[in-house]
PAZAPA-4460 file (N, C-alpha, C; in steps of 0.05 Angstrom, whole numbers, plus 32768, in hexadecimal, padded with zeros to 4 digits):
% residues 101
    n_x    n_y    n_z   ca_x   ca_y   ca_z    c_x    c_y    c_z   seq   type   mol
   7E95   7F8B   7E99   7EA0   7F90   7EB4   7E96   7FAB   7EBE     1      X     A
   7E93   7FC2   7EA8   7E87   7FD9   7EB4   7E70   7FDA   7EC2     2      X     A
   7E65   7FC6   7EBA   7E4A   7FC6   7EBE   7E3E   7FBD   7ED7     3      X     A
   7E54   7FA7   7EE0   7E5A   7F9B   7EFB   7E58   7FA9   7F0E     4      X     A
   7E74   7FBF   7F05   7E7B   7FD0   7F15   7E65   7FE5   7F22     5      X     A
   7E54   7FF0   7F06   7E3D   8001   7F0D   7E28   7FF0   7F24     6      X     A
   7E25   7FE0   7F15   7E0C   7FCE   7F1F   7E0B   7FB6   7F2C     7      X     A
   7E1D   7FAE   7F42   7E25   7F93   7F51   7E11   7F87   7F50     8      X     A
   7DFE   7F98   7F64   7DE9   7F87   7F77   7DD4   7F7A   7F5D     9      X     A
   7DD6   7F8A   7F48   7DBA   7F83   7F37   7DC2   7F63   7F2B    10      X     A
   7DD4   7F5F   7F28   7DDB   7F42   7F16   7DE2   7F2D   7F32    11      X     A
   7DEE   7F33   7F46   7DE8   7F24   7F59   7E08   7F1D   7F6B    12      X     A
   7E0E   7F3B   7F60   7E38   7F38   7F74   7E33   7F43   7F84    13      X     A
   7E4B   7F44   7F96   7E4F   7F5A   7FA8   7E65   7F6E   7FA7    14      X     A
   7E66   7F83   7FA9   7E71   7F96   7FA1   7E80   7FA0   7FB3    15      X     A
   7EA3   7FA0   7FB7   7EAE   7F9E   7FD6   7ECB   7FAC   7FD3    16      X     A
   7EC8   7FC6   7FD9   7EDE   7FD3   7FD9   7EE9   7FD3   7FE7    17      X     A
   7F03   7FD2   7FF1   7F1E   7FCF   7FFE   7F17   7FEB   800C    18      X     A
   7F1C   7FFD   8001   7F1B   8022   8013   7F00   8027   8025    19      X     A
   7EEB   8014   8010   7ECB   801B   8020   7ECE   8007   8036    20      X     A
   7ED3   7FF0   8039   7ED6   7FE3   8055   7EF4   7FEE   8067    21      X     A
   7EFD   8000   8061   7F12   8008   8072   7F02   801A   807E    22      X     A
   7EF9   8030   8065   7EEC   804A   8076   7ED6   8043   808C    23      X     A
   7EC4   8028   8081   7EB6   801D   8095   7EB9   8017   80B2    24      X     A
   7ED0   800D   80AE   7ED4   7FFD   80D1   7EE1   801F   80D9    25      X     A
   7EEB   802B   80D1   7F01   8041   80E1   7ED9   804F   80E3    26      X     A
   7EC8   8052   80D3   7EB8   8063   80D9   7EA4   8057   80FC    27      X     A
   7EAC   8040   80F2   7E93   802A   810B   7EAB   803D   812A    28      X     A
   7EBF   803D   812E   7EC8   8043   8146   7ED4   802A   8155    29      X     A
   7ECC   800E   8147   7EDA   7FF9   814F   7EFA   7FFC   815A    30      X     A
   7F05   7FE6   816A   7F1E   7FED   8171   7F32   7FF0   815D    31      X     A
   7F26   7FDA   8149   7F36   7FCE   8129   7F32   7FEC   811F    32      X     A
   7F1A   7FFD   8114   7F1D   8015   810E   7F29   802D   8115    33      X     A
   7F30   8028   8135   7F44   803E   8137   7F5C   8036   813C    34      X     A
   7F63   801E   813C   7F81   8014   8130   7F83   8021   810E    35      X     A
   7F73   8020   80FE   7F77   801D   80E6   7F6C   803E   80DE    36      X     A
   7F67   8053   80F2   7F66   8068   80EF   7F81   8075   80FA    37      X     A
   7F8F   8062   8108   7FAA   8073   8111   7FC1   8066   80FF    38      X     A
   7FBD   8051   80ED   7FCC   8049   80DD   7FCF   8062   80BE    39      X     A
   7FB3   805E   80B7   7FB3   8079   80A0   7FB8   808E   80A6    40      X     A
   7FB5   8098   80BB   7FB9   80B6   80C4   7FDD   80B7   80C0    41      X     A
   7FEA   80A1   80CC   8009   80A5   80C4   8013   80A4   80A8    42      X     A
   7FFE   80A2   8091   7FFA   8099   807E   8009   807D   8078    43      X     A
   8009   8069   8085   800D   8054   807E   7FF8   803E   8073    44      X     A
   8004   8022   8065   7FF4   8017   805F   7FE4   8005   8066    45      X     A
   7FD2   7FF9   8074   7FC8   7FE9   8082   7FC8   7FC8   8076    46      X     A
   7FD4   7FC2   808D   7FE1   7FA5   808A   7FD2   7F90   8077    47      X     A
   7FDD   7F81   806B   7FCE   7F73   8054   7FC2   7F5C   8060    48      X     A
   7FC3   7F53   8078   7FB6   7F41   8087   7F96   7F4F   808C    49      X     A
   7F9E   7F65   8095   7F84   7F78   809B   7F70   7F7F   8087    50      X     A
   7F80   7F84   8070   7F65   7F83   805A   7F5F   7F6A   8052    51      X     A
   7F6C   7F5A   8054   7F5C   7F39   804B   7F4B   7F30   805F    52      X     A
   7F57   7F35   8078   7F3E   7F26   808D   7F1F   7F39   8088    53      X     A
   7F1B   7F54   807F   7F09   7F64   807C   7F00   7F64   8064    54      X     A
   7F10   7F5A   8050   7F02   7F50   803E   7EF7   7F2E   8039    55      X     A
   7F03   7F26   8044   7EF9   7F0A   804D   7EE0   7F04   805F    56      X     A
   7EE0   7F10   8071   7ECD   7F17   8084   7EB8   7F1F   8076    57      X     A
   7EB5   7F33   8067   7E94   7F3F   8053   7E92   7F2C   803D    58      X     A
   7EA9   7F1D   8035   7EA0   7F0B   8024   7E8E   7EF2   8026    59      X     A
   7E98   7EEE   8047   7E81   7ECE   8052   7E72   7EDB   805D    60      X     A
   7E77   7EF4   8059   7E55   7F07   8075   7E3C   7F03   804C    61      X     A
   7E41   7F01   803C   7E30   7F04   8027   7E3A   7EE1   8011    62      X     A
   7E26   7ED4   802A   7E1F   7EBE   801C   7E12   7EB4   8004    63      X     A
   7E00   7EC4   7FFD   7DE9   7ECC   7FE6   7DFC   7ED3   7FC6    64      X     A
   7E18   7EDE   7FD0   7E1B   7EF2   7FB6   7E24   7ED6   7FA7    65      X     A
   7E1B   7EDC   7F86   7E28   7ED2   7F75   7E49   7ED5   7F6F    66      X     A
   7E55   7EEA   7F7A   7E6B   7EEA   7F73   7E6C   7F0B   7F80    67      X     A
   7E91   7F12   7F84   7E95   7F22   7F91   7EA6   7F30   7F78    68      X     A
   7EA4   7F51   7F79   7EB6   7F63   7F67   7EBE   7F6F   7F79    69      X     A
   7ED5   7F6F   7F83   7EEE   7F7A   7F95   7F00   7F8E   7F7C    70      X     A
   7EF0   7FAB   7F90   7F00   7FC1   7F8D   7F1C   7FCF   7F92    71      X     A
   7F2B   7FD1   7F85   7F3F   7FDA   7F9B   7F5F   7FC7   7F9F    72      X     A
   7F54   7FAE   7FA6   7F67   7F9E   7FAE   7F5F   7F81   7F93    73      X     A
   7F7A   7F75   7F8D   7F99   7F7F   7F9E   7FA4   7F92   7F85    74      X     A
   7FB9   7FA4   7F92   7FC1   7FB1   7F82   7FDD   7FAB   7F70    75      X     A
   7FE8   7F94   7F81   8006   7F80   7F7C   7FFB   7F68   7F74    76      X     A
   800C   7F54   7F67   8007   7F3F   7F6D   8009   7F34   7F7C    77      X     A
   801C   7F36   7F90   8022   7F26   7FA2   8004   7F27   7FBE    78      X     A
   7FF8   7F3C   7FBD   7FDB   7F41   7FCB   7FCB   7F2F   7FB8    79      X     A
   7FC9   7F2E   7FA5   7FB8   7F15   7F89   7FC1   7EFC   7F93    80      X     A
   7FDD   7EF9   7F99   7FE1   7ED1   7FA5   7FD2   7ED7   7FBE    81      X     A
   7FE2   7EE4   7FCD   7FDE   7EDE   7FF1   7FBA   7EDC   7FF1    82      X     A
   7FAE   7EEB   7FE9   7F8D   7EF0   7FDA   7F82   7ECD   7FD7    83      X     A
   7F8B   7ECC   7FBF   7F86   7EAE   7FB6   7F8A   7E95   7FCD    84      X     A
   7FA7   7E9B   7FDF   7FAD   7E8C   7FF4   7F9C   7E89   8007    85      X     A
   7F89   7EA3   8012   7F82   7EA4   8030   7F62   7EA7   802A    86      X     A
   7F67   7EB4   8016   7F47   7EBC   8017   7F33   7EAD   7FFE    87      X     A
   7F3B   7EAE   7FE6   7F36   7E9E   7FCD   7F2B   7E7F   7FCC    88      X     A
   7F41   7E6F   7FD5   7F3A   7E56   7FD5   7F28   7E45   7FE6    89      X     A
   7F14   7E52   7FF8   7F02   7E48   8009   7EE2   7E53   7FFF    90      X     A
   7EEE   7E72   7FEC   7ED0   7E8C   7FEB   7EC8   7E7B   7FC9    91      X     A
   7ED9   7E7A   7FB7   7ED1   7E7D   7F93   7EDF   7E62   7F8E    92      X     A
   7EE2   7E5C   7F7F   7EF5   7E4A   7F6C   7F0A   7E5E   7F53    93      X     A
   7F00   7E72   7F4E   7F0A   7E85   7F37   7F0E   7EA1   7F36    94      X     A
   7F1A   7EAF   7F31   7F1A   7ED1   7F36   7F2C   7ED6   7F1C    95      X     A
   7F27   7EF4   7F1A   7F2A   7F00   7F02   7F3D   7F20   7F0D    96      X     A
   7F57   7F1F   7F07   7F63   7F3B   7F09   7F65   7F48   7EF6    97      X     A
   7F4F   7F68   7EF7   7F5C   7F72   7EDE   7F6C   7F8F   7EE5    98      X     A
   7F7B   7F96   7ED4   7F91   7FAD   7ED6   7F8F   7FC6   7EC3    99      X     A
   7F7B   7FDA   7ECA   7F76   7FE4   7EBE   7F86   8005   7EB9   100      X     A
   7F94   800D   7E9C   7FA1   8016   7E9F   7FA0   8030   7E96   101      X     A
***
């Protein structure tokens, strides 16, 4: 898995952090990014709908990848079902949570 982690692109995943597509859209200036720059600034957490549609979204934007290593998320389980519910069962057949401690 380390190795994954180092090296996505070389074996053929995609490599998709939860924080790097947040910082992304708040960096683009989009309207979604400065909703989601006035959300952190209150330090709150941004809605769990919001990170699945953005991670769902880069997941069918990279049709090619063999498989996706999602950084970051989820950090509950209950983000691991809703995950499996909305986003999972259309992208993989299988996923792997690990908890590293």
């Amino acid at each position: 898995m380390l190795i994954l982690r180092i090296y996505p692109n070389q074996y053929g995943y995609c490599h998709l952090s939860s924080g790097d597509l947040l910082r992304a859209e708040v960096a683009s200036g989009s309207e979604r990014g400065q909703e989601l720059q006035e959300i952190m600034k209150r330090g709150e957490l941004v809605p769990l709908e919001t990170v699945l549609a953005m991670i769902r979204d880069k997941m069918l934007a990279n049709t090619d990848a063999k498989g996706f290593l999602i950084d970051g998320y989820p950090r509950e389980v209950d983000q691991g079902k809703q995950f499996e519910s909305s986003v999972s069962n259309f992208i993989f057949s299988f996923m792997f949570f690990f908890k590293l401690i």
